[in-house]
N, CA, C and O of each residue as an XYZ file, in Angstrom:
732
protein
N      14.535    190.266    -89.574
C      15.667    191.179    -89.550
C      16.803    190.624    -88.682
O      17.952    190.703    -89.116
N      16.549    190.033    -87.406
C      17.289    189.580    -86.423
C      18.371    188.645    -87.361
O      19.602    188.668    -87.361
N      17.424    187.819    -88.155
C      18.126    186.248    -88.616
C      19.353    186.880    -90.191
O      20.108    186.144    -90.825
N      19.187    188.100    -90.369
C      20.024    188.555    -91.262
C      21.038    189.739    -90.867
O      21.960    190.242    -91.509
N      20.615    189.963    -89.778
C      21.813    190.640    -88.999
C      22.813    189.559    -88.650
O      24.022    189.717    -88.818
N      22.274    188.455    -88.161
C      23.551    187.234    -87.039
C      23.892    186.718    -88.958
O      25.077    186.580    -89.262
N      22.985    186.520    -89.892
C      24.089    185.923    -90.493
C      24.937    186.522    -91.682
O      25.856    186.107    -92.388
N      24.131    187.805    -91.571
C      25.823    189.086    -92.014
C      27.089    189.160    -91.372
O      28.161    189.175    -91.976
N      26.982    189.196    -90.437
C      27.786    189.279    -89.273
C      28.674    188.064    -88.789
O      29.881    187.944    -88.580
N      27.724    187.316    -88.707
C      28.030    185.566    -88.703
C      29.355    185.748    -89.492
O      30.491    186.045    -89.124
N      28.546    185.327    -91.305
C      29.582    185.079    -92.104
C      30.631    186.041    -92.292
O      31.665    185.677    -92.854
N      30.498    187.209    -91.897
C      31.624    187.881    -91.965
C      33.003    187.387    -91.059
O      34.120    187.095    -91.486
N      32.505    187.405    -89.682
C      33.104    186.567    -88.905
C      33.969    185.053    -89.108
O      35.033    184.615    -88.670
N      33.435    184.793    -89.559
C      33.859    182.919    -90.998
C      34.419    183.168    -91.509
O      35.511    182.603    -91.554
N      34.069    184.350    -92.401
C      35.084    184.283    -93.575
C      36.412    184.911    -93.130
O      37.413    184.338    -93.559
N      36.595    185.928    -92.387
C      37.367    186.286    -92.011
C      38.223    185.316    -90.581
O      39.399    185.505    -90.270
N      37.718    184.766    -90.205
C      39.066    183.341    -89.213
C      39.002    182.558    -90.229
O      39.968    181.830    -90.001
N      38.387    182.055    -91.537
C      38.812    181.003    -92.323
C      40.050    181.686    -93.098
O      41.215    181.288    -93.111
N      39.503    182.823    -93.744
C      40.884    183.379    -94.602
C      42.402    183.510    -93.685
O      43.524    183.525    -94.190
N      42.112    183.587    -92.388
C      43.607    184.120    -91.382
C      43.883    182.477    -90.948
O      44.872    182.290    -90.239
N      43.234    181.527    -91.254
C      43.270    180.005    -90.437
C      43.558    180.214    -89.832
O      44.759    180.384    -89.623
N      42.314    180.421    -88.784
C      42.695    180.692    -87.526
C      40.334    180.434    -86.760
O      39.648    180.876    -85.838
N      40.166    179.565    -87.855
C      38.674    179.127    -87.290
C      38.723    178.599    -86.006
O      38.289    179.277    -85.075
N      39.289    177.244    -85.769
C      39.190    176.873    -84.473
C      39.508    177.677    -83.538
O      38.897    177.342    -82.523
N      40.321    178.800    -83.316
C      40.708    179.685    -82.149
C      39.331    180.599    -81.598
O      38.809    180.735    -80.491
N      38.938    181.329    -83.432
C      38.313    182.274    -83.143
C      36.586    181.231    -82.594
O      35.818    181.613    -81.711
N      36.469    180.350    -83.168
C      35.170    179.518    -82.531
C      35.282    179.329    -81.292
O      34.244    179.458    -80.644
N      36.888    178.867    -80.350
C      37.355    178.896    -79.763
C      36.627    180.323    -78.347
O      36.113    180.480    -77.239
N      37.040    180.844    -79.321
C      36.827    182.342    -78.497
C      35.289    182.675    -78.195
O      34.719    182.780    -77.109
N      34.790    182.810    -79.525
C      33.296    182.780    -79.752
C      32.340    181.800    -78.390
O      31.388    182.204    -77.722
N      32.831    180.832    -78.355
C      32.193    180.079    -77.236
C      32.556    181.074    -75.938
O      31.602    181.628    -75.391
N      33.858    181.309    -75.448
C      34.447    182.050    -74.560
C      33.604    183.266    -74.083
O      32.928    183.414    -73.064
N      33.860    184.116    -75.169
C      33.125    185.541    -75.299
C      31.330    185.109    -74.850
O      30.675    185.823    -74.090
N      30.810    183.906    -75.456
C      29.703    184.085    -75.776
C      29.525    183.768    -73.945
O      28.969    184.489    -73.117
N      29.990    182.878    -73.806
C      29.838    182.498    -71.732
C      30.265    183.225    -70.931
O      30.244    182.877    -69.750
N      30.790    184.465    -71.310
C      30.725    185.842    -70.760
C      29.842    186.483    -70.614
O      29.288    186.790    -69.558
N      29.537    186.838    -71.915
C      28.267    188.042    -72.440
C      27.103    186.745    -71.376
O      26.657    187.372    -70.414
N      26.741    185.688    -71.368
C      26.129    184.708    -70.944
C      25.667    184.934    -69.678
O      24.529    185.160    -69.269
N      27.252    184.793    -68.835
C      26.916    184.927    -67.148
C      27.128    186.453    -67.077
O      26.861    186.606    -65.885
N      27.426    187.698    -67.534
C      26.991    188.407    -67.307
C      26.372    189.424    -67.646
O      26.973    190.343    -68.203
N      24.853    189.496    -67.353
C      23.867    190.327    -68.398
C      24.236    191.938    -67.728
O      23.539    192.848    -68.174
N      25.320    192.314    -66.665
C      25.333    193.859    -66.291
C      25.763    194.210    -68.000
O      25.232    195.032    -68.748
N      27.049    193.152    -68.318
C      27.739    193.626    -69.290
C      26.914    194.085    -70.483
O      26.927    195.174    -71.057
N      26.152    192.931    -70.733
C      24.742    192.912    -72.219
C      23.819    194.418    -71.640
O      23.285    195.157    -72.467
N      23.767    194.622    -70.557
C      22.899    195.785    -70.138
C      24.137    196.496    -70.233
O      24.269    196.474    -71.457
N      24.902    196.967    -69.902
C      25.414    198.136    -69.889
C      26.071    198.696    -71.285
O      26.389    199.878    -71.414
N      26.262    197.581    -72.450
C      26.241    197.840    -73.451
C      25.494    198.408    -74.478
O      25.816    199.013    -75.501
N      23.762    197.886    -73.687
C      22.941    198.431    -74.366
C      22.107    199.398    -74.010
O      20.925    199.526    -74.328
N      23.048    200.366    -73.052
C      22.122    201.766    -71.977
C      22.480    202.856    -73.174
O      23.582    203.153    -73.635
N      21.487    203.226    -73.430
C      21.724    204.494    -74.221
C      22.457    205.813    -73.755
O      22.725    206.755    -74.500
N      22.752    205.730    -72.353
C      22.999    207.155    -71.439
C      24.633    207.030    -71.532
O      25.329    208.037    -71.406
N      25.102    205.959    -71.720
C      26.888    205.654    -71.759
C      26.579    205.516    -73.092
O      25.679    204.892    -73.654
N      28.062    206.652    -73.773
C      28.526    206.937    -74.827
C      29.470    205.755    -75.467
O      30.162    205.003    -74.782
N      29.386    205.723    -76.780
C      30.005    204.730    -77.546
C      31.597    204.750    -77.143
O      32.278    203.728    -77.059
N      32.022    205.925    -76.934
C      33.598    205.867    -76.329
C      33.756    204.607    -75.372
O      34.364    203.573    -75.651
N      33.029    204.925    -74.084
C      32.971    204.764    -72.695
C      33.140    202.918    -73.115
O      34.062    202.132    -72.895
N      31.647    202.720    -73.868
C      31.245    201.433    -74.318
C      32.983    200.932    -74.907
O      33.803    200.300    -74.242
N      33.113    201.325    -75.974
C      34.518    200.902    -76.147
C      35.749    200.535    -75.291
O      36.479    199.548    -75.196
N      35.679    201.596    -74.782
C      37.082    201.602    -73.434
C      36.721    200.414    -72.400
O      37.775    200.237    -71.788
N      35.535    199.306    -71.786
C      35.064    199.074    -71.759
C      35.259    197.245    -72.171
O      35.589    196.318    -71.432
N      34.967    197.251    -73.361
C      35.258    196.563    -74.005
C      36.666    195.867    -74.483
O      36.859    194.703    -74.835
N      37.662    197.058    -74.371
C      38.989    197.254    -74.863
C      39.609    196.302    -73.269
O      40.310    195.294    -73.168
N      39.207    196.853    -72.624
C      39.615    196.540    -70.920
C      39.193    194.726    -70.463
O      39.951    193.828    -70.098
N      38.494    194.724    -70.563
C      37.832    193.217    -70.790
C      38.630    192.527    -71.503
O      39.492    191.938    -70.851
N      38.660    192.350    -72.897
C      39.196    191.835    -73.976
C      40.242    191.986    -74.200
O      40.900    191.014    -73.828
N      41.002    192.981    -74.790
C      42.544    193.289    -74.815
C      43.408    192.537    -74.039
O      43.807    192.790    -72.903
N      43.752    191.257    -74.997
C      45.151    190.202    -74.480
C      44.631    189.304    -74.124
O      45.374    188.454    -73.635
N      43.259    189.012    -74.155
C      42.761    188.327    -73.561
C      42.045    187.144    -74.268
O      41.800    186.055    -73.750
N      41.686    187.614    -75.805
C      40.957    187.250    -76.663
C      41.886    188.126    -78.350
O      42.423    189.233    -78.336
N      41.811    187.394    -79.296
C      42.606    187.719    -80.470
C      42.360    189.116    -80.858
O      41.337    189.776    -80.668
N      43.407    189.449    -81.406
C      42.740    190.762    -82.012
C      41.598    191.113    -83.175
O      41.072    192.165    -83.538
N      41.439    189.370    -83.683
C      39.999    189.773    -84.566
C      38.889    189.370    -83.805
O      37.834    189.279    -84.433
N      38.865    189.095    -82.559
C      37.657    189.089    -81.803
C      37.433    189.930    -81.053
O      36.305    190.056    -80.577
N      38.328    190.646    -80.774
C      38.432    191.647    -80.279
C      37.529    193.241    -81.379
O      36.524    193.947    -81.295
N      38.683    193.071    -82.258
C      37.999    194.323    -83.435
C      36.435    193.651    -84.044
O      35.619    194.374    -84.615
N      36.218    192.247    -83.819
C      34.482    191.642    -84.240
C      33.705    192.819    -83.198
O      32.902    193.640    -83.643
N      34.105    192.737    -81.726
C      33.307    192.761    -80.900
C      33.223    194.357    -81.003
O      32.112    194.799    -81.298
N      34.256    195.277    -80.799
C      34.287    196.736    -81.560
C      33.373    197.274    -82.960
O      32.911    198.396    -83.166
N      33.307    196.117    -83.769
C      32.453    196.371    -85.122
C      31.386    196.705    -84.763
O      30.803    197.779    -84.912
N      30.927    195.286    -84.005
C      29.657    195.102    -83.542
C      28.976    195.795    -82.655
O      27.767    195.908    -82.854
N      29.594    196.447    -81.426
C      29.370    197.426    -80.839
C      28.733    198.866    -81.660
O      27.650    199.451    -81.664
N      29.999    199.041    -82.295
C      29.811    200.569    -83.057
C      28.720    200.283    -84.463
O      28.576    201.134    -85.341
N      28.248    199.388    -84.472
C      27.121    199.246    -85.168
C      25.646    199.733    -84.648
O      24.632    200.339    -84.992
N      26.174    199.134    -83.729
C      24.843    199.092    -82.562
C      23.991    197.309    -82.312
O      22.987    196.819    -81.794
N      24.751    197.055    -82.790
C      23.812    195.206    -82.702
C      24.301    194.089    -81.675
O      24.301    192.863    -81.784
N      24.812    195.117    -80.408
C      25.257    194.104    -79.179
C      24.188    193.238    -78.769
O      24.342    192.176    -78.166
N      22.993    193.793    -79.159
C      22.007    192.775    -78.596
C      21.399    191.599    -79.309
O      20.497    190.798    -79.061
N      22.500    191.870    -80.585
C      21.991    190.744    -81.497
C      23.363    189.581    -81.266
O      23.380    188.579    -81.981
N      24.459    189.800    -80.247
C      25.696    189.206    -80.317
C      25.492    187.931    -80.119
O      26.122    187.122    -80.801
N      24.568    187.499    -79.144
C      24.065    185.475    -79.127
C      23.816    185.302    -80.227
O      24.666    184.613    -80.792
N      22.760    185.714    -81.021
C      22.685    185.101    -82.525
C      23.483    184.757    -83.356
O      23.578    183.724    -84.018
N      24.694    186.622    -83.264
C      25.370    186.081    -84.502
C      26.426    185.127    -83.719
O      26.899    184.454    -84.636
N      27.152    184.639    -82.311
C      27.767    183.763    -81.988
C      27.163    182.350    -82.554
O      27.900    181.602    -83.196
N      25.716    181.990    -82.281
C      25.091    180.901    -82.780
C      25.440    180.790    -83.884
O      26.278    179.901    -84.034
N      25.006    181.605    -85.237
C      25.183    181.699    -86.826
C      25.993    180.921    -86.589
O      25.780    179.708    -86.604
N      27.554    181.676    -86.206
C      28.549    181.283    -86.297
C      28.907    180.031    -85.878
O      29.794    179.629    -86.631
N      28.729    179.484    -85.309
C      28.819    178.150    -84.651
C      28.040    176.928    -85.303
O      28.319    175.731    -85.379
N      26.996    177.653    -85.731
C      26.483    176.663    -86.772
C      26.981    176.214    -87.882
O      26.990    175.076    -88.351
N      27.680    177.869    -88.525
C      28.513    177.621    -89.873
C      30.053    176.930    -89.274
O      30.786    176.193    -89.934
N      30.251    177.310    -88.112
C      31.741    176.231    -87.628
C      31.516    174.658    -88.061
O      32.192    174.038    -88.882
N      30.324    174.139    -87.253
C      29.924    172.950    -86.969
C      29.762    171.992    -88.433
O      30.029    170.814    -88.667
N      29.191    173.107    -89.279
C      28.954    172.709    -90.901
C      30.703    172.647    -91.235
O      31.189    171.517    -91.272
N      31.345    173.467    -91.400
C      32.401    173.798    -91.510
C      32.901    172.309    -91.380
O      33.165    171.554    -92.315
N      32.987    172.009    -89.871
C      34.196    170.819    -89.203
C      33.033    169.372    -89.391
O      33.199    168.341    -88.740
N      32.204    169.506    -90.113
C      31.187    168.277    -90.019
C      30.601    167.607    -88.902
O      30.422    166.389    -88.895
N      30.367    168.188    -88.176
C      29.981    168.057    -86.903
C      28.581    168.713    -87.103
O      28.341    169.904    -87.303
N      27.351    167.232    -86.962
C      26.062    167.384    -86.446
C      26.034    167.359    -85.126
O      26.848    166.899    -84.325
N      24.229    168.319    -84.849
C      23.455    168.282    -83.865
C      22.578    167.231    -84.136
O      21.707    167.279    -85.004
N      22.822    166.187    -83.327
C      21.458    165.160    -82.933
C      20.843    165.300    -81.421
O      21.419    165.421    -80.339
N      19.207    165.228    -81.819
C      18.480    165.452    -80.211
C      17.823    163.867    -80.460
O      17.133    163.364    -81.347
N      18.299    163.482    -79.454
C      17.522    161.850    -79.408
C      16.294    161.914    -77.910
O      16.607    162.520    -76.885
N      15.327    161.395    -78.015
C      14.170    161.335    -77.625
C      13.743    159.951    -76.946
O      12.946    159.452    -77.740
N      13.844    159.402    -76.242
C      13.594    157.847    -75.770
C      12.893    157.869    -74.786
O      12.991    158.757    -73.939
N      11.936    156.757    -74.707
C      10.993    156.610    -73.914
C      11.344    156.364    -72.415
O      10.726    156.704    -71.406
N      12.673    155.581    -72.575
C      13.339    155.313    -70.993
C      14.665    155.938    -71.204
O      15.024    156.457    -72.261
N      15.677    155.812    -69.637
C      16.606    156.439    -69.843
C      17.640    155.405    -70.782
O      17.519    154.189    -70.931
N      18.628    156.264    -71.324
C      19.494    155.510    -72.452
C      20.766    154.781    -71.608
O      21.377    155.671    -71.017
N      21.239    153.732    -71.411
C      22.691    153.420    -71.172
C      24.081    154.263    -71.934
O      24.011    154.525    -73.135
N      25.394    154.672    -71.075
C      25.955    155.366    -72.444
C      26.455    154.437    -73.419
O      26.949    154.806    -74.485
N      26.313    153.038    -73.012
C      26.391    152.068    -74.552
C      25.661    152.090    -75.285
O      25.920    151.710    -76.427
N      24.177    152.643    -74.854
C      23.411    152.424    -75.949
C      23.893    153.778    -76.424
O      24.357    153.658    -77.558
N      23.982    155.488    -75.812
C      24.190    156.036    -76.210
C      25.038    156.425    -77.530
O      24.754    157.057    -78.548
N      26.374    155.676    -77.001
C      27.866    154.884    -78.082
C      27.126    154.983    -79.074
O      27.128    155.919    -79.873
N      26.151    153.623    -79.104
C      25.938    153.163    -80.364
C      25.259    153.932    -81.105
O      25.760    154.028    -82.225
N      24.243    154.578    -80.948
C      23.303    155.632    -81.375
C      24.571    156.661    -82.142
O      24.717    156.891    -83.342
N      25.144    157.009    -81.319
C      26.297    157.808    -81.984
C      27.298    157.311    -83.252
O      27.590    157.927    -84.277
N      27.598    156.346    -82.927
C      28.236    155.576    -84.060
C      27.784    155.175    -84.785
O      28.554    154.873    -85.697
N      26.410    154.860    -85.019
C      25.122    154.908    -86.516
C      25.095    156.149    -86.971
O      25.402    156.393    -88.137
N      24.764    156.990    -86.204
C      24.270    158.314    -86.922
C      25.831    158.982    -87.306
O      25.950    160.111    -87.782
N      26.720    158.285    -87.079
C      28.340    159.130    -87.877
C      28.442    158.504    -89.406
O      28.863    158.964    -90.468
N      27.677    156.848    -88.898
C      27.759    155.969    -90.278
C      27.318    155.982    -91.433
O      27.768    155.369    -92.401
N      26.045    156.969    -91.369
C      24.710    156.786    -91.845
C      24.344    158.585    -92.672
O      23.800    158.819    -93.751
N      24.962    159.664    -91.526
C      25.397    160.557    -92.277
C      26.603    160.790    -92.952
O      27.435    159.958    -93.315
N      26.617    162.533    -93.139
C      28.000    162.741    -93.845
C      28.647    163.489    -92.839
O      29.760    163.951    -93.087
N      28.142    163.669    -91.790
C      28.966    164.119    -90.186
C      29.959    163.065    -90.170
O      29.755    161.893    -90.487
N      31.352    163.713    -89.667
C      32.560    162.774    -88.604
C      32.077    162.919    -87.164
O      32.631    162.083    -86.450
N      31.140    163.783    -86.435
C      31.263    163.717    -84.805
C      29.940    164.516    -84.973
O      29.482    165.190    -85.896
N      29.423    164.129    -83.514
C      28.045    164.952    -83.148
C      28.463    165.413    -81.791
O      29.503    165.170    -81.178
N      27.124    166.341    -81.360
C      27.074    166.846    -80.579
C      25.697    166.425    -79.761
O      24.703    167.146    -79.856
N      25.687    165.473    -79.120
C      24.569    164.523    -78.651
C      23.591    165.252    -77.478
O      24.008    165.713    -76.416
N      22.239    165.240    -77.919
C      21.358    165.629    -76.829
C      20.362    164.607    -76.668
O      19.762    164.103    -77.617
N      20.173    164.278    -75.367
C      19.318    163.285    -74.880
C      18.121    163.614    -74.048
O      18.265    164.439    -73.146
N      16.843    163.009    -74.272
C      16.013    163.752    -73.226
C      14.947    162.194    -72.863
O      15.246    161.085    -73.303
N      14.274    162.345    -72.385
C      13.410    161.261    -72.034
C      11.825    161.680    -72.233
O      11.438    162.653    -71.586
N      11.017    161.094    -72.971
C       9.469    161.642    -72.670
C       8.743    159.959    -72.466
O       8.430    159.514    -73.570
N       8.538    159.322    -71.711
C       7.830    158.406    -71.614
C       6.416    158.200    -72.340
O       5.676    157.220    -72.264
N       6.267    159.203    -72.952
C       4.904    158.919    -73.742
C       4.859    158.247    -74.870
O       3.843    157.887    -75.465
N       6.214    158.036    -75.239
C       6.558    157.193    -76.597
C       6.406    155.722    -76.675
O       6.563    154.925    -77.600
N       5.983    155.568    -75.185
C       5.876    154.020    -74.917
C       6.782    153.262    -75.191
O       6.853    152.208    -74.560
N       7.633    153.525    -76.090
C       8.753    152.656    -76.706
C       9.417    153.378    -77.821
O       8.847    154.271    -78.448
N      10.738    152.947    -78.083
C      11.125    153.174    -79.376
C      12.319    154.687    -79.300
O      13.043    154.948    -78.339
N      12.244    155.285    -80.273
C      12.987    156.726    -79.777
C      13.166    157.525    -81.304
O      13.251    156.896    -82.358
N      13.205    158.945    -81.218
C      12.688    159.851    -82.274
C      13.904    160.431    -82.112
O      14.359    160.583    -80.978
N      14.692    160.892    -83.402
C      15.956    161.000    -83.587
C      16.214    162.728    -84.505
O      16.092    162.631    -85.727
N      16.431    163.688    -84.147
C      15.916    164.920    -85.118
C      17.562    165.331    -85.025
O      18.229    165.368    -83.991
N      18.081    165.668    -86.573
C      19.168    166.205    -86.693
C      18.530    167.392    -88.187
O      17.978    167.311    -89.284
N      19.080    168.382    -87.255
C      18.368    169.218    -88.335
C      17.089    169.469    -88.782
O      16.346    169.552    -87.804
N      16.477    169.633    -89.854
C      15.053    169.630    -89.880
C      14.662    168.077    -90.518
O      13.555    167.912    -91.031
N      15.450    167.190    -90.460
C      15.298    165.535    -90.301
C      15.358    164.996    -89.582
O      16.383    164.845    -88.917
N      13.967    164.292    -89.321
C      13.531    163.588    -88.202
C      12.847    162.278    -88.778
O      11.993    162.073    -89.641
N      13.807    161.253    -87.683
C      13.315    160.270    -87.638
C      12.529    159.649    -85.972
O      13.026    159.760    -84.852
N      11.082    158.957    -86.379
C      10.254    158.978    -85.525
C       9.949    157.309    -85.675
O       9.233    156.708    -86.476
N      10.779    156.836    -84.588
C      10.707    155.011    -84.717
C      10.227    154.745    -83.142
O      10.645    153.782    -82.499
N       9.483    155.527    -82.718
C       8.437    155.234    -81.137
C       7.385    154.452    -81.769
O       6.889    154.447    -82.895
N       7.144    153.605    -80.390
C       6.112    153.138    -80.405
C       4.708    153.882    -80.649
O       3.825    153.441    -81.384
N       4.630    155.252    -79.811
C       3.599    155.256    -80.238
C       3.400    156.452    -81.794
O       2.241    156.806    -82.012
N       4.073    156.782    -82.384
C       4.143    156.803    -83.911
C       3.553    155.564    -85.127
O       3.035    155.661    -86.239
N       3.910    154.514    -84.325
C       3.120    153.439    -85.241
C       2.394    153.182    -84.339
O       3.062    152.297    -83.803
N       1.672    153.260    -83.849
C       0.198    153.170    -82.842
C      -0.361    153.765    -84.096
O      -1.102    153.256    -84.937
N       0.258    155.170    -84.015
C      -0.895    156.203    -84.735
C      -1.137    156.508    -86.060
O      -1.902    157.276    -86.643
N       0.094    155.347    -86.538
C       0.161    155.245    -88.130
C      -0.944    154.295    -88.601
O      -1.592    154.379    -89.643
N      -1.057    153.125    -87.370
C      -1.793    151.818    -87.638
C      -2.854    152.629    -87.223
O      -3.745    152.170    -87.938
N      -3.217    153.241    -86.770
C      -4.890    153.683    -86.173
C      -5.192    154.709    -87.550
O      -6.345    154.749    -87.977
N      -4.343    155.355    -88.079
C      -5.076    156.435    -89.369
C      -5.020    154.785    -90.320
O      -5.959    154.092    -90.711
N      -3.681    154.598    -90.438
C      -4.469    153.386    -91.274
C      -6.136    152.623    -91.495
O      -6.964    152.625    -92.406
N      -6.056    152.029    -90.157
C      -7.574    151.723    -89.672
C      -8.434    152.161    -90.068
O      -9.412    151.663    -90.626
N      -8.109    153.415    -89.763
C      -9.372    154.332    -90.001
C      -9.678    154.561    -91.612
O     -10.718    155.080    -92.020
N      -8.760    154.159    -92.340
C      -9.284    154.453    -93.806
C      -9.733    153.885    -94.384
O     -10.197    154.218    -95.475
N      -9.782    152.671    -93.833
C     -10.406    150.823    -94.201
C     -11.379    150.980    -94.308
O     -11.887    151.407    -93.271
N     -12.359    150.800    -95.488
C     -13.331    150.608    -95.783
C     -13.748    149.068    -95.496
O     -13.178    148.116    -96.029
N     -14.911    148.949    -94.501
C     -15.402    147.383    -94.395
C     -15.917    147.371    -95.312
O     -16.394    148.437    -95.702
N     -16.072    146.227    -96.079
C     -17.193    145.735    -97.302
C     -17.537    144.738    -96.325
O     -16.733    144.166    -95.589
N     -19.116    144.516    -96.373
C     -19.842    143.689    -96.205
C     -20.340    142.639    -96.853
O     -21.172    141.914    -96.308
């Protein structure tokens, strides 16, 4: 239910800053709003106390936002309120950001390496995976697990590439293992 609330909402959100061109602002904002609602959970709690009335919640909201943020992020965040799905508002910001990112061709890559990366090697990693997909720019995450012994595992999306060492350890060992000796 969660994942079809953020992307009702989501795409409503899309379609409506794509039709006004005005995506980059409102993504713009969306990040903004979302590192609000973020650092402060009184706000996410006090939005979601049942004992304060939807007015209050509004006025509230209006005070915060008003001039501060567009008027369709503004009337998003009013929708969404008077729906009742403030507590679903990270999701549908995510949706949204996902469908931005699709939008402006901009992948998520999580790269995985056994040691830490140089940012040349980083560069380069980046400038293959712009070459190689149909992304113009990523959004690069790096982590380290030394258990890979070597090599480095590359996941964009639900595609993953797994070029560690120890991946072919364990390719060559099921291999092995299927070898029938003849005597």
């Amino acid at each position: 239910m969660a994942k079809l609330v953020s992307k009702i909402y989501g795409d409503a959100l899309f379609d409506l800053a794509l039709s006004k061109d005005i995506l980059k602002d409102v993504w713009d904002e969306v990040n903004a709003v979302g590192q609000i609602w973020k650092e402060n959970s009184e706000l996410a709690a006090l939005m979601e106390h049942p004992r304060i009335d939807i007015e209050e919640k509004t006025q509230i909201i209006k005070n915060i936002f008003d001039g501060r943020v567009s008027v369709v992020m503004t009337g998003f965040l009013l929708t969404v309120l008077e729906k009742g799905r403030t507590s679903e508002l990270k999701n549908i910001f995510d949706y949204f950001t996902d469908r931005a990112r699709q939008y402006y061709k901009i992948g998520v890559a999580y790269v995985t390496s056994a040691a830490t990366l140089t940012e040349e090697q980083k560069e380069r990693i980046k400038k293959r995976l712009i070459e190689v997909t149909q992304y113009v720019e990523f959004v690069m995450n790096y982590s380290v697990d030394p258990n890979l012994i070597g090599g480095m595992i590359i996941r964009i999306g639900d595609r993953v590439m797994d070029n560690s060492v120890k991946n072919k350890i364990n390719t060559l060992s099921r291999t092995l293992m299927g070898i029938q000796l003849n005597q």
